[in-house]
N, C-alpha and C positions, 0 to 999 in steps of 0.2 A: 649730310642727309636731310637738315632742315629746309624746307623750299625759302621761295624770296615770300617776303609783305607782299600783299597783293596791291596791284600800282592804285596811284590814285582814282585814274579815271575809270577804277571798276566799273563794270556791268553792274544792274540792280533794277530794281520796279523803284517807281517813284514812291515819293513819300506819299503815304493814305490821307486823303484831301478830307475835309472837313465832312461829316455826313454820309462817308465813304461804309461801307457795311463791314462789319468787323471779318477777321480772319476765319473760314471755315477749320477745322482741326478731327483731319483723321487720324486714330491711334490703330496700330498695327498690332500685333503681339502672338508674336511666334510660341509655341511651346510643345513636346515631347515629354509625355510622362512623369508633367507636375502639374496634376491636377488641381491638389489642395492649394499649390504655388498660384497659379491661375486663374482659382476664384478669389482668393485675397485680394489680388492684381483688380479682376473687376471690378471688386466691392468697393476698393479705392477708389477706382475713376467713376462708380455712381455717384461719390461722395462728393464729387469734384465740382468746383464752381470757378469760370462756367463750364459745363459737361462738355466734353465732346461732341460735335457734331455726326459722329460713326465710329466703332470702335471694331475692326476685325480679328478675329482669333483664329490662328492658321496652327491648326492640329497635325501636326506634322508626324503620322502614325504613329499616335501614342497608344498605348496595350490597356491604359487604365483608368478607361472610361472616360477620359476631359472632355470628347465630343457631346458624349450624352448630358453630362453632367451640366456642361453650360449654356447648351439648347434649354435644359428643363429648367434653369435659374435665369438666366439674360437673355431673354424670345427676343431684343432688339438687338443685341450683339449677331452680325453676320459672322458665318461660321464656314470657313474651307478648310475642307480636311481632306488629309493628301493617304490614302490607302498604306503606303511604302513610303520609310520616312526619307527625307532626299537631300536635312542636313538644315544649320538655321540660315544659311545664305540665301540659299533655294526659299526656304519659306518666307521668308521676309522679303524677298522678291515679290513672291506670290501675291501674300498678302499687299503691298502696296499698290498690284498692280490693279487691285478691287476698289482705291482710296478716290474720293471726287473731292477731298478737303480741299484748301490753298495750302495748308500745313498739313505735312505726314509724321506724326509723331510714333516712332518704333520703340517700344518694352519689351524688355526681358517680362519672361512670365515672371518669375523672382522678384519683382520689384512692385513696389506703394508708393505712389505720388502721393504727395501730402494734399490736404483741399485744394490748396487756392498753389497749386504748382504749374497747373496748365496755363492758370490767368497769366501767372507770371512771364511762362513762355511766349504765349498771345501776346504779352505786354513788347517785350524785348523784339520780337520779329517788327510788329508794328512801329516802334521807336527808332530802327535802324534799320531802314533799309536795304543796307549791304551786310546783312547778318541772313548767310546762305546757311550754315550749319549751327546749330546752340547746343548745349549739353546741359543736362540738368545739374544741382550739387548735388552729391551723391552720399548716403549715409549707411551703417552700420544697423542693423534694429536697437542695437545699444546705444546709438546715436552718435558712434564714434566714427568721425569724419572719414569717406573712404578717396581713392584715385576719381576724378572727375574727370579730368584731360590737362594737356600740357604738351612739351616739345614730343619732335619726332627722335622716333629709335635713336640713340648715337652708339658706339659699341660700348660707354661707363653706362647706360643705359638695360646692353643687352648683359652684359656683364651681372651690375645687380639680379635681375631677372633673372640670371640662370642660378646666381649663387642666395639666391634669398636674402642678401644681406639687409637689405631695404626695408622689408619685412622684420624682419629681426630686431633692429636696431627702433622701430616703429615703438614694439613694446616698451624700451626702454625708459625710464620715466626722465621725463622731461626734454623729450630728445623731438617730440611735436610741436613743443612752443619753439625751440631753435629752427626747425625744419617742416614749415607745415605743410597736411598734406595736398600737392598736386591740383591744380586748379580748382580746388574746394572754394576757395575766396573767390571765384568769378573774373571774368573778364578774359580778353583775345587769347587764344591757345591753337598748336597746330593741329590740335585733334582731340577728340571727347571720344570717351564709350558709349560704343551702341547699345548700353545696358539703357540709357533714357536718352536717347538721338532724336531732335525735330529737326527737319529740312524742309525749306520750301517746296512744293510738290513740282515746280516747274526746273528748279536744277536738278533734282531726282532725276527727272527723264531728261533734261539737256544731257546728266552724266549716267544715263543709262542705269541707276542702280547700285547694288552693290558688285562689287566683281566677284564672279560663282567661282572663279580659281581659287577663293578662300573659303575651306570650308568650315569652319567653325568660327574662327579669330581674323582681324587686323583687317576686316572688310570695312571697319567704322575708320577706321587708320586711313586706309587708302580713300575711302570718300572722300574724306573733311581734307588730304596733302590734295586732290584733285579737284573740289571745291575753290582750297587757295589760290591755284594757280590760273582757274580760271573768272580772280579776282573777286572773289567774294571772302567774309570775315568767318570766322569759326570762334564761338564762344561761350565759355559756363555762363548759366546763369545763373548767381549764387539765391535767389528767394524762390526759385524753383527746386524743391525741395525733394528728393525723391529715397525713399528706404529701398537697399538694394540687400539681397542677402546672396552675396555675394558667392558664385558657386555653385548655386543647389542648383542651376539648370545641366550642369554636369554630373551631379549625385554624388561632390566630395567632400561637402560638409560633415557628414554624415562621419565618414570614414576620417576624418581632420579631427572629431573629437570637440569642434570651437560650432557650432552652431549658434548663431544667433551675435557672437563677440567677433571683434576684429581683430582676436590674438590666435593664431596656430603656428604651430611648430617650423612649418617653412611654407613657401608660397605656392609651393606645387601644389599643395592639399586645395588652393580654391582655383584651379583650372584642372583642362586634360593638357598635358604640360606636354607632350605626346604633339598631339595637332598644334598648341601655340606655337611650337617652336619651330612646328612645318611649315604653320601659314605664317611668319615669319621673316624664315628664309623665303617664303614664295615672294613674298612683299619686295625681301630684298633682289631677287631675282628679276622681278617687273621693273624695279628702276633704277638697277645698276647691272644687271647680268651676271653670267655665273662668278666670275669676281665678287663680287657683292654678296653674293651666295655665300660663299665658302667660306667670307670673312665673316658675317655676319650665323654662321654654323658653329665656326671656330668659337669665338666670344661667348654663347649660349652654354656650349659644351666647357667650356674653363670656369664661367662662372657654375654651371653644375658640378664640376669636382669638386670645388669648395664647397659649397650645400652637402655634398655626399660626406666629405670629413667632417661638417657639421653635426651633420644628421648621425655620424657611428659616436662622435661625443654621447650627443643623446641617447643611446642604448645604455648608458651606465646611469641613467633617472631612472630606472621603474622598467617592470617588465608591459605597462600598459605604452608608455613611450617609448619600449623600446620594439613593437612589435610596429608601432605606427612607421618611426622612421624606417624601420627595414621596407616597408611599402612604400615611401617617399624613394629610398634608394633604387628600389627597382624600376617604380616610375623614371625617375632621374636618366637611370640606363636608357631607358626605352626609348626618352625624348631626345637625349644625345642622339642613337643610331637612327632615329626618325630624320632629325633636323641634316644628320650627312646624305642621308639615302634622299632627302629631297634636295641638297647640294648638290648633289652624283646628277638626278635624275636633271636640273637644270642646264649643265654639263653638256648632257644626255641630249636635251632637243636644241641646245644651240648647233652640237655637230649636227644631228639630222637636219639640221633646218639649211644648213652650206653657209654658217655666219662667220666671217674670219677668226680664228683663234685667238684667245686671248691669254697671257701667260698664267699661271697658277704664282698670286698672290698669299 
């Protein structure tokens, strides 16, 4: 599933000639119903040196106030607000599509660039060229290092993922200096989260975007394998510095019990494990077909039955851990029959579509 290096004679804008006027940099930042998440987020990039050049805030029908709230604090911050909320893909569409930067830099509302994080960005795009996509390093409010980027899906991959083992073993002491985490240290990877995503604004629209077939997850995924292929580099930059609090734009922190720490009980508590596991299989469906699907369904849901035996151990800690995992277990369920019914459903429009049959792998 990993694509190829991207060949030598990449595409690219020339190197910035001597004199040249620095990088314009638009920031994006979607949000839904985190408002206090949101003005944190600004208050960071006012702090920023150097600022932004535009910073847009796509209110993607939130109930609790963020529209107002950040007209009446950042009168510079442009503000599109979408009546009926249409999902973070759709917004961050939206949003970018208001951006006149040369760089488009997209935040989760959840996340704090550190000061001089942007410079860093600015730095790296300007220094290379053929650096289509970058990710920032990504941290913990604890400051315990989080996933930045690294390879594409493989099924030991989807595996972890669905069994939390990954997660689990994280806690263990001393088991991050053996295995650190995940593009944290910087440099080439097949893909970064779009928790701190900067892309050139001109392969944005060479690649159209993110693709709206994903709607929550794995559109940052599909960027940065489509970016590769059409020869550009994708990579952390480790002094760009970014506090991610990982989750709260789904409202599972909360209910995880770990707010603020990078330890909870299993990994479903900082996603909607529901839609990852949809947009997913959708991923896998766009570049292998329903095959691809169903295998990539399969692996999710095995590695979830582990997580589920996990998680009934933990019912015998406590009755406050044991009422959590019962709600991890039911998420669990729900994202298994999620990830087949969109298996089913890919199935589903290859026959409508008249595509030769393929066997059941």
């Amino acid at each position: 599933m990993s694509p190829e290096s991207p060949p030598a004679s990449a595409p690219g804008p020339a190197p910035a000639a001597a004199g040249t006027p620095p990088f314009a940099l638009s920031v994006v930042i979607p949000t839904h119903d985190t408002r206090e998440l949101t003005l944190a987020c600004l208050a960071a990039l006012a702090a920023a040196q150097p600022p932004p050049n535009e910073i847009i805030v796509v209110d993607d029908g939130s109930s609790d106030g963020t529209a107002a709230e950040v007209a009446a604090s950042y009168s510079a911050v442009q503000l599109l607000r979408h009546e009926r909320s249409r999902g973070f893909t759709a917004a961050a569409n939206a949003g970018a599509a208001k951006t006149t930067g040369d760089l488009l830099l997209l935040l989760n509302s959840d996340t704090e660039p550190a000061a001089d994080a942007l410079g860093a960005l600015l730095a790296a795009f300007r220094d290379d060229a053929r650096l289509g996509v970058a990710g920032a390093s990504l941290v913990y409010p604890d400051g315990t290092p989080q996933w930045s980027g690294g390879r594409a899906p493989t099924r030991l991959w989807l595996f972890a993922l669905g069994s939390g083992l990954a997660h689990r073993l994280g806690g263990v002491r001393g088991w991050r200096r053996r295995r650190p985490v995940s593009g944290h240290a910087g440099g080439e990877v097949e893909w970064v989260t779009g928790a701190a995503l900067a892309v050139r604004r001109s392969l944005w629209l060479e690649l159209g975007g993110f693709d709206l077939r994903f709607e929550l997850y794995a559109q940052d995924l599909d960027l940065c394998l489509r970016a590769r292929a059409s020869g550009w580099r994708v990579a952390v930059v480790p002094a760009s510095r970014v506090v991610h609090h990982h989750g709260a734009t789904v409202g599972q922190l909360a209910a995880a019990g770990a707010e603020g720490t990078s330890q909870a009980p299993a990994t479903v508590a900082r996603h909607d494990a529901a839609r990852l596991w949809s947009d997913l299989v959708r991923w896998a469906a766009k570049n292998g077909g329903p095959p691809a699907a169903r295998r990539t369904a399969r692996w999710l849901r095995w590695g979830g039955m582990v997580q589920r035996g996990l998680l009934a151990l933990d019912t015998l800690r406590g009755h406050k851990v044991r009422d959590h995992a019962r709600r991890q277990r039911h998420a669990l369920r729900a994202a298994a029959l999620a990830a087949r019914h969109t298996a089913a459903a890919a199935d589903a429009s290859t026959t409508a579509a008249g595509l030769p049959g393929e066997g059941r792998t």
